[in-house]
FIKOLZA-1660 file (N, C-alpha, C; in steps of 0.1 Angstrom, whole numbers, plus 5000, padded with zeros to 4 digits):
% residues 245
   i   px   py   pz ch aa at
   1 7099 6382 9593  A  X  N
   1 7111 6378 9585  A  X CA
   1 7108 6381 9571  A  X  C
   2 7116 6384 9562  A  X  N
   2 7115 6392 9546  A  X CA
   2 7123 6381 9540  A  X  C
   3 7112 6378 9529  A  X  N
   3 7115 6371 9520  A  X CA
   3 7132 6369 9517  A  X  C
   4 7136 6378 9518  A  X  N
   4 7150 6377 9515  A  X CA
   4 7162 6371 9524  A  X  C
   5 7151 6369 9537  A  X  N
   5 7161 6362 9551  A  X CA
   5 7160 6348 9550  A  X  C
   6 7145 6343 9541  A  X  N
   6 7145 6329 9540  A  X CA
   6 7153 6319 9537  A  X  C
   7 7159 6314 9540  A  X  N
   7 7168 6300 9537  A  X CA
   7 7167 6297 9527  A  X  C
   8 7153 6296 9521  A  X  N
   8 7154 6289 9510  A  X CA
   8 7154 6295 9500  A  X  C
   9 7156 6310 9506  A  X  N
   9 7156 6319 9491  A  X CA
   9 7165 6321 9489  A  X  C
  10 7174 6319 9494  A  X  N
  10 7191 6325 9491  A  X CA
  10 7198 6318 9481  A  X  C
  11 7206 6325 9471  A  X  N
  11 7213 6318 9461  A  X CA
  11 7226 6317 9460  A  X  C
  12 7226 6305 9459  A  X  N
  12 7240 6304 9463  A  X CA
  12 7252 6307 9447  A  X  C
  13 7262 6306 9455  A  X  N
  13 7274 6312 9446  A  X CA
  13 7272 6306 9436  A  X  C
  14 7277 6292 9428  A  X  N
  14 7271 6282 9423  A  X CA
  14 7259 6288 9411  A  X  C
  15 7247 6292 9419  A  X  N
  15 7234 6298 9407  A  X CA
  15 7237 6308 9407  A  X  C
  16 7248 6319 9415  A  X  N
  16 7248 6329 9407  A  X CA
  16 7258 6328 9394  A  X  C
  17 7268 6323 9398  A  X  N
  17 7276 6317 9382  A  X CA
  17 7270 6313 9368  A  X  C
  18 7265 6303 9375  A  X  N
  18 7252 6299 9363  A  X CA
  18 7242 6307 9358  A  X  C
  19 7234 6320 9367  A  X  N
  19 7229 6332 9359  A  X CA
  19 7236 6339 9352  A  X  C
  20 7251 6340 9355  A  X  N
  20 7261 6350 9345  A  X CA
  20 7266 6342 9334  A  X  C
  21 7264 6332 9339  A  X  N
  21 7269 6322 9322  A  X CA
  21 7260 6322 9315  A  X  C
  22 7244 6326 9319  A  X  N
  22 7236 6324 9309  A  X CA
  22 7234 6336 9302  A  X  C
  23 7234 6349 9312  A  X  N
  23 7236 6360 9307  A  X CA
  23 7250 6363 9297  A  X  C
  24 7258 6357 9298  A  X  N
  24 7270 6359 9290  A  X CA
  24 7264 6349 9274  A  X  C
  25 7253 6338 9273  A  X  N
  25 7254 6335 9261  A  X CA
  25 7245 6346 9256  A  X  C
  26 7239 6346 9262  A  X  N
  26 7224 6357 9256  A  X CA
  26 7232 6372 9254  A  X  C
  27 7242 6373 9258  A  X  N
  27 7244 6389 9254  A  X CA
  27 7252 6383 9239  A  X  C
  28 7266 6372 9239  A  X  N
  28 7265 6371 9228  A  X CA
  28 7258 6370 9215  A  X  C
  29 7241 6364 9222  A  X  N
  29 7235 6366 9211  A  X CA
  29 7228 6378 9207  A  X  C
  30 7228 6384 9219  A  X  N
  30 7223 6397 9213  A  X CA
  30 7234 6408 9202  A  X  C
  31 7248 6404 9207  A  X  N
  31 7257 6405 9201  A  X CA
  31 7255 6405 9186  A  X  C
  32 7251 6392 9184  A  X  N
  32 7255 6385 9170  A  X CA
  32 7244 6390 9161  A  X  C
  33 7227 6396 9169  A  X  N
  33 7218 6402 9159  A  X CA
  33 7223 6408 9159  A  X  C
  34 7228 6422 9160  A  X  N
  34 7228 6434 9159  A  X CA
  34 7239 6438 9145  A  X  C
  35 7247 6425 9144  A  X  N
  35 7254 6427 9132  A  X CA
  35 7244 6429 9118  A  X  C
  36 7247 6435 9106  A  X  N
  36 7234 6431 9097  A  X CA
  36 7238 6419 9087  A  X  C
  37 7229 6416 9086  A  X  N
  37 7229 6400 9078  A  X CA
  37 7234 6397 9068  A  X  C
  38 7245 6383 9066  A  X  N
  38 7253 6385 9055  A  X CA
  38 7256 6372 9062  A  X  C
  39 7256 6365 9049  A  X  N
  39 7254 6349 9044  A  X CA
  39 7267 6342 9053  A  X  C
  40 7279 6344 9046  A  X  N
  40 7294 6343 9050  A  X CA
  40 7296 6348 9055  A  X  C
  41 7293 6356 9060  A  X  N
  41 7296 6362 9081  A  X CA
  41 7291 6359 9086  A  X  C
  42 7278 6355 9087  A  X  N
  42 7269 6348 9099  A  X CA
  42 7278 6338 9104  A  X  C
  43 7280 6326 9089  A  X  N
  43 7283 6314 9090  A  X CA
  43 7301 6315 9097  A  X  C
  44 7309 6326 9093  A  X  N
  44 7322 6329 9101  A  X CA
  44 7315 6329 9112  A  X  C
  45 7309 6343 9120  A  X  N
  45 7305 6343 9135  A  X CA
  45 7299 6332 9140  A  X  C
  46 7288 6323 9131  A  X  N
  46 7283 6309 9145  A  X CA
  46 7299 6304 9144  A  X  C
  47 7308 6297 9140  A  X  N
  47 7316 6293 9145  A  X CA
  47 7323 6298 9155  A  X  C
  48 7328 6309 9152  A  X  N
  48 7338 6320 9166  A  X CA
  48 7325 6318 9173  A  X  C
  49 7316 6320 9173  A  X  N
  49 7308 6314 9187  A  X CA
  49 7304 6304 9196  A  X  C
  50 7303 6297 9187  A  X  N
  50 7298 6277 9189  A  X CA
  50 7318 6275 9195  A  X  C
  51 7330 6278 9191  A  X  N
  51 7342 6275 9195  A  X CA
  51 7340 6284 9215  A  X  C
  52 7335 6296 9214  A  X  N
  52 7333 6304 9227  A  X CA
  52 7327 6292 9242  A  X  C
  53 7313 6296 9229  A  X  N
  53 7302 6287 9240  A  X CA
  53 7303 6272 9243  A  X  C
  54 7313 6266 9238  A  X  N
  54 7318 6253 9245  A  X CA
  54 7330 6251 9249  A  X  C
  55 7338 6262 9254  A  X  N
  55 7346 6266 9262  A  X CA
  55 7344 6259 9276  A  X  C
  56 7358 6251 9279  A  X  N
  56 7360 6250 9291  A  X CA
  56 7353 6260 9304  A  X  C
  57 7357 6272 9304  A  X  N
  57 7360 6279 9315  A  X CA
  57 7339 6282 9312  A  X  C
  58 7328 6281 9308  A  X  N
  58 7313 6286 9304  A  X CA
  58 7311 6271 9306  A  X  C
  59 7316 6261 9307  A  X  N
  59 7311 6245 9313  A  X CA
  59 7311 6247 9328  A  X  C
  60 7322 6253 9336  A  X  N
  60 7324 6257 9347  A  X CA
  60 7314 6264 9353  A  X  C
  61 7313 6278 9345  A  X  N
  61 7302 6282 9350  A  X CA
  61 7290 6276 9353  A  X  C
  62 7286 6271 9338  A  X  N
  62 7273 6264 9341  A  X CA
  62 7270 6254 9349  A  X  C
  63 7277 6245 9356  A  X  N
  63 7276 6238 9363  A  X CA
  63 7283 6240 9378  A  X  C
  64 7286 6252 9383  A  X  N
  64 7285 6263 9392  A  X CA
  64 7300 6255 9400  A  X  C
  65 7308 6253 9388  A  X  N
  65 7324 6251 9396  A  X CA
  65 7332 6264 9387  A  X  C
  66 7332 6272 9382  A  X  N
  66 7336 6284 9376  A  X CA
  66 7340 6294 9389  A  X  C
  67 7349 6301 9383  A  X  N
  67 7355 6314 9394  A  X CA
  67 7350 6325 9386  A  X  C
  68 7348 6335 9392  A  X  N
  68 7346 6349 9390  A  X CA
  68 7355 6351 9377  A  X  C
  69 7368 6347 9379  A  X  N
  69 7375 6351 9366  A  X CA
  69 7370 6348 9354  A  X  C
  70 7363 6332 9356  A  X  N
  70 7359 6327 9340  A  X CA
  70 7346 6338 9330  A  X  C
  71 7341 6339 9344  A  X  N
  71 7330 6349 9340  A  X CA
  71 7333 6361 9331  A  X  C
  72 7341 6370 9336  A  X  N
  72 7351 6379 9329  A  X CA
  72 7355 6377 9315  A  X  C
  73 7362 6366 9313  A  X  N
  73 7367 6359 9305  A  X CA
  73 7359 6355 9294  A  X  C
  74 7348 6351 9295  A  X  N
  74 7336 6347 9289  A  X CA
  74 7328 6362 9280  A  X  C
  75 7330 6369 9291  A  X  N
  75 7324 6382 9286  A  X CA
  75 7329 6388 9275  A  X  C
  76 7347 6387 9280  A  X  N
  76 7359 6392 9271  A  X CA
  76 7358 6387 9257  A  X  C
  77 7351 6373 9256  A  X  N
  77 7354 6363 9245  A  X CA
  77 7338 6370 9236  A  X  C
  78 7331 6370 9245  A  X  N
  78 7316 6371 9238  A  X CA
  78 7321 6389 9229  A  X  C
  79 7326 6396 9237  A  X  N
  79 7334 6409 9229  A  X CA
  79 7338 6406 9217  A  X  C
  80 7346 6397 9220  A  X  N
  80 7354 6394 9205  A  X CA
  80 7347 6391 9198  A  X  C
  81 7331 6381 9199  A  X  N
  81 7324 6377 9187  A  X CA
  81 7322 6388 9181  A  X  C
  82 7314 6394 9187  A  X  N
  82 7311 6411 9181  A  X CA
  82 7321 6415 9169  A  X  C
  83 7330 6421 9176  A  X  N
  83 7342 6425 9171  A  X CA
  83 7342 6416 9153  A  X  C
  84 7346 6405 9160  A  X  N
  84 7350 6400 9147  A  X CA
  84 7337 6399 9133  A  X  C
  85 7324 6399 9140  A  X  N
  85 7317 6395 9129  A  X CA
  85 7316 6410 9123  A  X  C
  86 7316 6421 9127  A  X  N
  86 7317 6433 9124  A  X CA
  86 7328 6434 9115  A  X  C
  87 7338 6429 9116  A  X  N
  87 7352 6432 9107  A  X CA
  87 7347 6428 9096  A  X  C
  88 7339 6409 9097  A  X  N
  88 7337 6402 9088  A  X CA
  88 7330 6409 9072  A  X  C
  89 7316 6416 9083  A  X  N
  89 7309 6423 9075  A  X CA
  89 7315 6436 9066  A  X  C
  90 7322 6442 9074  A  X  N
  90 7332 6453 9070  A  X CA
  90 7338 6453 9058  A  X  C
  91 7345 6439 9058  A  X  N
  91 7353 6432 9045  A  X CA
  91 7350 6432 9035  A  X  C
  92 7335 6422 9037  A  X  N
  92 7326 6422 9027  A  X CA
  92 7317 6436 9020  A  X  C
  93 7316 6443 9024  A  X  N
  93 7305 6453 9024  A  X CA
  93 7319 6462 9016  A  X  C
  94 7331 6462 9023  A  X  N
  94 7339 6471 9013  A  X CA
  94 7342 6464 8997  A  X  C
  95 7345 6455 9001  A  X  N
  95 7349 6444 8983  A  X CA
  95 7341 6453 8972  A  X  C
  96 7331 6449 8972  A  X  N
  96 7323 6454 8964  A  X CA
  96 7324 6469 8959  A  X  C
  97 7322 6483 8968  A  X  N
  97 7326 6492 8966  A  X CA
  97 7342 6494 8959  A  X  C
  98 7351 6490 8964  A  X  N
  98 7367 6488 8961  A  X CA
  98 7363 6486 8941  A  X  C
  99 7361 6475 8941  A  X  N
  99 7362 6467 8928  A  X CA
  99 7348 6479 8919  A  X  C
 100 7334 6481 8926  A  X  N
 100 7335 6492 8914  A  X CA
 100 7345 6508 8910  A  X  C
 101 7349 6512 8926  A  X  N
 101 7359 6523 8921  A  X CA
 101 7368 6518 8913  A  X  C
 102 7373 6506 8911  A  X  N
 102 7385 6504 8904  A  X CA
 102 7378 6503 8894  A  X  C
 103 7368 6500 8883  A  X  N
 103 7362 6500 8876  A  X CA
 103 7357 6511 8869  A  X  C
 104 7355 6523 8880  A  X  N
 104 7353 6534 8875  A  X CA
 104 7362 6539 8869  A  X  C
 105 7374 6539 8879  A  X  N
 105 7386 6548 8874  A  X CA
 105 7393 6539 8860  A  X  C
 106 7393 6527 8859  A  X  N
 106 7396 6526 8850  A  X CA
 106 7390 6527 8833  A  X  C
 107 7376 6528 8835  A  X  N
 107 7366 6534 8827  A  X CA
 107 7373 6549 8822  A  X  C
 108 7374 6555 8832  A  X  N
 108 7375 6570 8830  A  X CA
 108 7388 6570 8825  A  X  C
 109 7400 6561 8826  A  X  N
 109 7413 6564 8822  A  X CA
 109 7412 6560 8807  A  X  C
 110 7407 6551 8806  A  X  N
 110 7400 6547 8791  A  X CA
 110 7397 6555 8783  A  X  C
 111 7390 6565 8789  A  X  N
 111 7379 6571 8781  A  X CA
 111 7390 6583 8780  A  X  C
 112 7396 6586 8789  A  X  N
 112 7409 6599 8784  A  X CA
 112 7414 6597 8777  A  X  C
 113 7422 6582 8776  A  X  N
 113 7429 6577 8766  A  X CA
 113 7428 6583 8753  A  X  C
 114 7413 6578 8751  A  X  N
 114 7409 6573 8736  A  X CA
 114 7403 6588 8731  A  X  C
 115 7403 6597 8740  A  X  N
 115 7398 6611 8739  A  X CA
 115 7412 6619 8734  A  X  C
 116 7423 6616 8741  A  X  N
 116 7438 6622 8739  A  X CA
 116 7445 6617 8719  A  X  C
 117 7437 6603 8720  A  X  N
 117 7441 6596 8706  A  X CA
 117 7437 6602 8697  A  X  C
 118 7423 6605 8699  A  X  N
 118 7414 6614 8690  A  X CA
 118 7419 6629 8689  A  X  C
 119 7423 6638 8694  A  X  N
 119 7426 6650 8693  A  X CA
 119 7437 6651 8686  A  X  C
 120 7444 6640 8689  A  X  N
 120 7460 6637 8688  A  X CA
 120 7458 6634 8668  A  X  C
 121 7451 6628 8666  A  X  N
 121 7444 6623 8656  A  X CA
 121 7442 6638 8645  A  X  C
 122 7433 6644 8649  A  X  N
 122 7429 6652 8648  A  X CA
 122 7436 6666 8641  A  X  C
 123 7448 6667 8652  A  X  N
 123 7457 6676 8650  A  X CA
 123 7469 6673 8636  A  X  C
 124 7467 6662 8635  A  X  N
 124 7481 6654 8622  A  X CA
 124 7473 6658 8608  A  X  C
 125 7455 6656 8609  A  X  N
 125 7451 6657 8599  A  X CA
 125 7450 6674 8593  A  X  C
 126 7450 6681 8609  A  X  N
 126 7443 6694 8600  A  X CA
 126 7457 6700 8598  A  X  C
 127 7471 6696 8604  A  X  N
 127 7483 6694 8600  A  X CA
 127 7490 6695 8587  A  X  C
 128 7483 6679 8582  A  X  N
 128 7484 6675 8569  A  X CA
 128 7486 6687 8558  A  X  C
 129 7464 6691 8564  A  X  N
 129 7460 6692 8551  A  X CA
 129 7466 6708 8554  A  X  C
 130 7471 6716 8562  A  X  N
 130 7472 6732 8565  A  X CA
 130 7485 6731 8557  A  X  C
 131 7494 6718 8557  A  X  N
 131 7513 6718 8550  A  X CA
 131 7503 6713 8534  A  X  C
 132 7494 6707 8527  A  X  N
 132 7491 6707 8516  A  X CA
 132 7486 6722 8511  A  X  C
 133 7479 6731 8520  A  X  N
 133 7475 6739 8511  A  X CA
 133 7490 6752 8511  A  X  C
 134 7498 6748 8522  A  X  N
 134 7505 6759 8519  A  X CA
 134 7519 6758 8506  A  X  C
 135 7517 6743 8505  A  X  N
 135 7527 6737 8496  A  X CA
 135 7521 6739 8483  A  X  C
 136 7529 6746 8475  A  X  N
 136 7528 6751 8459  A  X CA
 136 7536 6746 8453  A  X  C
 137 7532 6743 8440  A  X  N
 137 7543 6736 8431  A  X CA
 137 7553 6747 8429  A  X  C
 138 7567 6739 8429  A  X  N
 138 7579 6747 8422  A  X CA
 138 7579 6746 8408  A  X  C
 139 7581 6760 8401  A  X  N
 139 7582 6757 8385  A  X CA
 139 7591 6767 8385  A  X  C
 140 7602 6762 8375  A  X  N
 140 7612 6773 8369  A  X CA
 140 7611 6782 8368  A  X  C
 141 7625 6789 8368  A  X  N
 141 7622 6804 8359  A  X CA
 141 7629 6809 8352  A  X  C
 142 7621 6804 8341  A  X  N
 142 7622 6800 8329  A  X CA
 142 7612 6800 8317  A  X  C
 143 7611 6800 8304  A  X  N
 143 7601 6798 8298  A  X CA
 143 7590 6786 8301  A  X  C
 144 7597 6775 8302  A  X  N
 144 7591 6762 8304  A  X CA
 144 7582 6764 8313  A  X  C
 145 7589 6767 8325  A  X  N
 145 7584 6768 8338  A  X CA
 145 7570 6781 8337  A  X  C
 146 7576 6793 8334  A  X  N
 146 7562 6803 8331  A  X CA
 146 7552 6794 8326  A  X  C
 147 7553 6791 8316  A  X  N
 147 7542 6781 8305  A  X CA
 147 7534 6772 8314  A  X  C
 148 7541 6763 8322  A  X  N
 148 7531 6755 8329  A  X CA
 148 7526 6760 8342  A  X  C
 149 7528 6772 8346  A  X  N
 149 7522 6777 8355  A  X CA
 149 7515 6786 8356  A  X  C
 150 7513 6792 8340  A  X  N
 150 7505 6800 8333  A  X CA
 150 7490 6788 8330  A  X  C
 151 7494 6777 8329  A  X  N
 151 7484 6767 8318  A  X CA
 151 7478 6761 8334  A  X  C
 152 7486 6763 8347  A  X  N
 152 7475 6757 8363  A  X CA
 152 7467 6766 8362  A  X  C
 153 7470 6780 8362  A  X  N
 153 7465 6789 8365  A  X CA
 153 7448 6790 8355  A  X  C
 154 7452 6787 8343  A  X  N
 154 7441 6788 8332  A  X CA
 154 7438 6780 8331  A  X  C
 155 7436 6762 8334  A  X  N
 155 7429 6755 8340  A  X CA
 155 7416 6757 8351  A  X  C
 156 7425 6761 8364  A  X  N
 156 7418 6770 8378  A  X CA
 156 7404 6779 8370  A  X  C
 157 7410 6788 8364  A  X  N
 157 7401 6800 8355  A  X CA
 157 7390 6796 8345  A  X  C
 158 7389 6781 8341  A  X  N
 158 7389 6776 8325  A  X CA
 158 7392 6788 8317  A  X  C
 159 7398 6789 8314  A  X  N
 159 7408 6794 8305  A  X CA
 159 7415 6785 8296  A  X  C
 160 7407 6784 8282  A  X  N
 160 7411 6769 8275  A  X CA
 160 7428 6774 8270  A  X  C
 161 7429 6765 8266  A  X  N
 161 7447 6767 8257  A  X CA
 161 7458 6757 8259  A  X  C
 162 7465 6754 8253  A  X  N
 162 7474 6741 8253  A  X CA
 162 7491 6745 8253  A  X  C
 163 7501 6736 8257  A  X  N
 163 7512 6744 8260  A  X CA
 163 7521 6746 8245  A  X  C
 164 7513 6739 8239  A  X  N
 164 7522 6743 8224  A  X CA
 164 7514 6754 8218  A  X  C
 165 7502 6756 8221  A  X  N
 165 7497 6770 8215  A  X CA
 165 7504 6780 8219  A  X  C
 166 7505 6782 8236  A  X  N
 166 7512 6794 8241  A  X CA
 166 7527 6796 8236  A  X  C
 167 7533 6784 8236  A  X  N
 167 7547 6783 8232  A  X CA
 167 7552 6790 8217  A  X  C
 168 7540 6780 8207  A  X  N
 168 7541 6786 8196  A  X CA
 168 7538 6807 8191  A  X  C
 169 7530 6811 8199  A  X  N
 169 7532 6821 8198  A  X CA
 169 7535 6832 8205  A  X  C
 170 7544 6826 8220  A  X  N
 170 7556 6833 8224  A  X CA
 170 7566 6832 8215  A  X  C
 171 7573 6824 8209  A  X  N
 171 7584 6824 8203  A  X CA
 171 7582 6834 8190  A  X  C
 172 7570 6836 8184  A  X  N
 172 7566 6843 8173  A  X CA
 172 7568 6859 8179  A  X  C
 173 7563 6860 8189  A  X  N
 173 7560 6876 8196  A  X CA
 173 7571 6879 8201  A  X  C
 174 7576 6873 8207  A  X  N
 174 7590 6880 8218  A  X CA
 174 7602 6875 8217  A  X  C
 175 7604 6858 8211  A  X  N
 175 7611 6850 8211  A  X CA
 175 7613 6844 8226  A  X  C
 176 7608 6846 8234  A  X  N
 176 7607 6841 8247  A  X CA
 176 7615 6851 8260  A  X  C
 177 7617 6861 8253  A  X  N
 177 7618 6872 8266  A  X CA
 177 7606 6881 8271  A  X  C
 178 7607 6885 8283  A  X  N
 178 7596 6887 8293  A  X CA
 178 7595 6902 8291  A  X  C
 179 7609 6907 8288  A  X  N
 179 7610 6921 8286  A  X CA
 179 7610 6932 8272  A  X  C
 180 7605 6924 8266  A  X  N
 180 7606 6924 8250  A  X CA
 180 7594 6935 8249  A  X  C
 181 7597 6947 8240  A  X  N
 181 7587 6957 8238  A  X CA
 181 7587 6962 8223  A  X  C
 182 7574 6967 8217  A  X  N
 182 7571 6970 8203  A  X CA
 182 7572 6983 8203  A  X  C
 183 7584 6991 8199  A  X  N
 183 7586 7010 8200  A  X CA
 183 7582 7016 8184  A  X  C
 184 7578 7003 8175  A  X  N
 184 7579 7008 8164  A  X CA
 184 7560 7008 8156  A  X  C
 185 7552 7000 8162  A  X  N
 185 7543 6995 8157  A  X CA
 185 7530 7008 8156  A  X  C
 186 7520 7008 8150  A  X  N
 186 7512 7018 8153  A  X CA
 186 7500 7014 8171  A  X  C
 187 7505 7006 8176  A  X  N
 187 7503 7010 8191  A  X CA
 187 7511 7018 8197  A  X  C
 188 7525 7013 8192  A  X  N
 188 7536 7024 8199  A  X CA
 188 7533 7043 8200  A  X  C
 189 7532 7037 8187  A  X  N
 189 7526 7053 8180  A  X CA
 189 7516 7059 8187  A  X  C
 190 7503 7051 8194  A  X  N
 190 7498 7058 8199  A  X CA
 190 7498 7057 8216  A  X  C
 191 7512 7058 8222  A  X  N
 191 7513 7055 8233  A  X CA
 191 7513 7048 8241  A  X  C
 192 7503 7033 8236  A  X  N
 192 7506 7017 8245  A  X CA
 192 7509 7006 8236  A  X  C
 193 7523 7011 8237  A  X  N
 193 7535 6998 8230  A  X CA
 193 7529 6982 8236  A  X  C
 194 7532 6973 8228  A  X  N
 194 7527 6961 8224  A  X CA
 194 7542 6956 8242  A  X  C
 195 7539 6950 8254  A  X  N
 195 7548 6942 8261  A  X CA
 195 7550 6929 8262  A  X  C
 196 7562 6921 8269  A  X  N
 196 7556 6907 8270  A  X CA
 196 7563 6896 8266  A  X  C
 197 7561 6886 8269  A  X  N
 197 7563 6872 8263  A  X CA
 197 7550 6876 8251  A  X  C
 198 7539 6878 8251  A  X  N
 198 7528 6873 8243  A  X CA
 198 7527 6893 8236  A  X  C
 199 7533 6901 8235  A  X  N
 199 7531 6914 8234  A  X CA
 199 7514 6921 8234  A  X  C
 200 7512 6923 8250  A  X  N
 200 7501 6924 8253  A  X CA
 200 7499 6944 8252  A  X  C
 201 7489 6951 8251  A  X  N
 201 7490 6966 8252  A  X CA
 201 7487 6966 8263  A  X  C
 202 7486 6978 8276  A  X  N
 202 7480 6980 8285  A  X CA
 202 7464 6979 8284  A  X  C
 203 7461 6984 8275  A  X  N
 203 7441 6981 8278  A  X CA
 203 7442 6969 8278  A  X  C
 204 7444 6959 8267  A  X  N
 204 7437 6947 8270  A  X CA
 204 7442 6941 8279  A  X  C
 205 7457 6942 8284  A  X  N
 205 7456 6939 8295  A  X CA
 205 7451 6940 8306  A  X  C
 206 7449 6953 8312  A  X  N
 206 7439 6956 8322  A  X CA
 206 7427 6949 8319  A  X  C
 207 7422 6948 8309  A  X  N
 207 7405 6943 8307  A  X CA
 207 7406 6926 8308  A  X  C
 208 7417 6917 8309  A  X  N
 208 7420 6907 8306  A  X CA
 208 7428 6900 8320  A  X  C
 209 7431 6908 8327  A  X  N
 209 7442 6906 8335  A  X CA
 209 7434 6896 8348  A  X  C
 210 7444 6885 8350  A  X  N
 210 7432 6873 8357  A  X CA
 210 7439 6879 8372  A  X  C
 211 7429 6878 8380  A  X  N
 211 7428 6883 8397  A  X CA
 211 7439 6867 8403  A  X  C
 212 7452 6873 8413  A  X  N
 212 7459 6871 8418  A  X CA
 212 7469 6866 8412  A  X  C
 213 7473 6870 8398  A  X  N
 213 7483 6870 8395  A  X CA
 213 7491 6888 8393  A  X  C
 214 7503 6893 8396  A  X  N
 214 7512 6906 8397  A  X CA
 214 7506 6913 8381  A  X  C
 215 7501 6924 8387  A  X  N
 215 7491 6935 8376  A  X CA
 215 7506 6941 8368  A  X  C
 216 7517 6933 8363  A  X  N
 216 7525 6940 8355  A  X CA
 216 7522 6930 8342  A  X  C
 217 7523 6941 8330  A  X  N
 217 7528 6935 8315  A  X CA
 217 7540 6924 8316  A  X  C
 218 7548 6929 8325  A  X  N
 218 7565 6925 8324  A  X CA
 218 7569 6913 8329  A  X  C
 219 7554 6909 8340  A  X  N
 219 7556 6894 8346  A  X CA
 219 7551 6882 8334  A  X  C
 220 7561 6871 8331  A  X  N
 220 7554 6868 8325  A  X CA
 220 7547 6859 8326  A  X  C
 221 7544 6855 8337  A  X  N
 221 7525 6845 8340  A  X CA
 221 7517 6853 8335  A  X  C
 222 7515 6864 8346  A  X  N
 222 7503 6870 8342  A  X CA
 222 7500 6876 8327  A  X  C
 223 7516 6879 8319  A  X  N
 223 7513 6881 8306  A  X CA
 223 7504 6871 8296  A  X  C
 224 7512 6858 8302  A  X  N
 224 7507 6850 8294  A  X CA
 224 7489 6848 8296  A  X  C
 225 7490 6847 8310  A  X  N
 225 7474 6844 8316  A  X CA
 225 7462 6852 8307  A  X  C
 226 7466 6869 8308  A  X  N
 226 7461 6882 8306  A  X CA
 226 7459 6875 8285  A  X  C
 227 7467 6874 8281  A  X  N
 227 7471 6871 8264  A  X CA
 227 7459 6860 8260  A  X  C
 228 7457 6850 8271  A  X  N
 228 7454 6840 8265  A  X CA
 228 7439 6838 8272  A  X  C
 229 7434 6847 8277  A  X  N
 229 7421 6851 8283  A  X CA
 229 7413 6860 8271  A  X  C
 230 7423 6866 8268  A  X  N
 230 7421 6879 8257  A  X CA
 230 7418 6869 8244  A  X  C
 231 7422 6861 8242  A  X  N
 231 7423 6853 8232  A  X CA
 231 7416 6841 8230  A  X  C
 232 7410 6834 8244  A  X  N
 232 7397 6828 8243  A  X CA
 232 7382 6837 8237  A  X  C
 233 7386 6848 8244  A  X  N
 233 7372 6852 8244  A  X CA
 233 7373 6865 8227  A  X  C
 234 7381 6863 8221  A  X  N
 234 7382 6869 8207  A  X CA
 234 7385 6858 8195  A  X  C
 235 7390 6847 8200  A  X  N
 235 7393 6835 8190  A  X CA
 235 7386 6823 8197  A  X  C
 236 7382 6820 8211  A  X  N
 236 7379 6804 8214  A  X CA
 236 7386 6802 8221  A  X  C
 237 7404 6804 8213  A  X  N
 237 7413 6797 8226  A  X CA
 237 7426 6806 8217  A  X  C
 238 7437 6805 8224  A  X  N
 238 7450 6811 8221  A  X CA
 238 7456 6798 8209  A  X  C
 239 7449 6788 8209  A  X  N
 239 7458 6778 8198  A  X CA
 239 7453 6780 8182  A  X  C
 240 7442 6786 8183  A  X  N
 240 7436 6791 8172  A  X CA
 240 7445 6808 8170  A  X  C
 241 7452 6813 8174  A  X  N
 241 7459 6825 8171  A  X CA
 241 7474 6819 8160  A  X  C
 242 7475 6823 8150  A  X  N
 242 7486 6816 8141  A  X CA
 242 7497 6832 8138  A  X  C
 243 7490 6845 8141  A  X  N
 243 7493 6859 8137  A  X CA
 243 7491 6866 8148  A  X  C
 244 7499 6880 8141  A  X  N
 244 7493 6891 8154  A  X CA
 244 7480 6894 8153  A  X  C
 245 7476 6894 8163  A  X  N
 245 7463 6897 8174  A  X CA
 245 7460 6906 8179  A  X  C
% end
């Protein structure tokens, strides 16, 4: 006779229930390592477990008045521990990533921001200053007006002279016309009549004539400019001229 016919080896229904209830806590706990470790999950999953494992229907078993169903049942429940401490961990393990992306992205929106402020910035000033350099004073056109924009101009140059020097002997030379010409004098005589507000000849004005103002006698900035260049560097300054020159 084989061990297996013996009477007293046979297990009854009863101890097999009771090996599947014991097998059903031990797989939950094999369950429950396999999650990885985390403080407030553990401590969520022993509860969903400890509420499992003292389950009516796992008392049954263990004391071998359980049905086949409970067993099932048990197993079904011990799944769910799984399950849930997995989500648990899940939760947690994402939080952390979530809150630095949002961190990131808002770093980086920051940083466009304050990049867009800056260029923005940027653009008003070179703005500014491109409408200052293209803005020129308005001056008459007029004696007055020639006069002080003859005297920026010879400032810019140093070019000494004062506006009552120039004034004083425009009104002496031309009486303050631009187109005023000498047909009688002995420059006339020899071909370069005296022109001008300030009656300048062609040589000295060509030798005198200040760079970017109109290369005519007949303008009269440049007249003046050209007269009173001529006239620093033969007198000092045009306010020292009292005569013709």
């Amino acid at each position: 006779m084989t061990a297996s016919s013996t009477p007293g080896n046979r297990l009854k229904k009863s101890h097999k229930l009771s090996i599947a209830g014991v097998t059903v806590v031990a797989a939950a706990a094999v369950s429950l390592s396999l999650v990885p470790g985390n403080a407030s999950a553990d401590a969520e999953a022993k509860k969903v477990s400890a509420s499992v494992s003292t389950a009516p229907a796992a008392w049954n078993i263990a004391n071998g008045s359980g049905q086949a169903s409970a067993v099932t049942e048990s197993l079904t429940n011990q799944s769910t521990i799984a399950d849930r401490v997995a989500e648990i961990h899940a939760k947690q393990d994402s939080a952390p990533s979530t809150a630095t992306a949002k961190a990131k992205a808002d770093a980086k929106e920051k940083a466009a921001a304050k990049k867009k402020a800056a260029a923005k910035k940027r653009a008003a000033e070179k703005s500014k200053a491109s409408r200052s350099a293209d803005r020129k004073p308005a001056y008459a056109n007029n004696l007055n007006g020639w006069i002080k924009e003859a005297l920026s101009i010879m400032k810019k140059e140093k070019i000494p002279g004062t506006y009552e020097g120039l004034h004083r002997n425009i009104i002496r030379e031309s009486s303050g016309n631009p187109r005023a010409i000498n047909n009688w004098d002995i420059n006339a005589k020899n071909g370069v009549p005296s022109i001008g507000l300030l009656q300048v000849i062609k040589p000295t004005f060509d030798a005198y004539h200040v760079k970017g103002t109109p290369h005519s006698q007949y303008h009269p900035v440049a007249n003046i400019v050209a007269a009173a260049n001529y006239a620093a560097d033969r007198y000092g300054t045009i306010d020292n001229v009292d005569s013709a020159y």
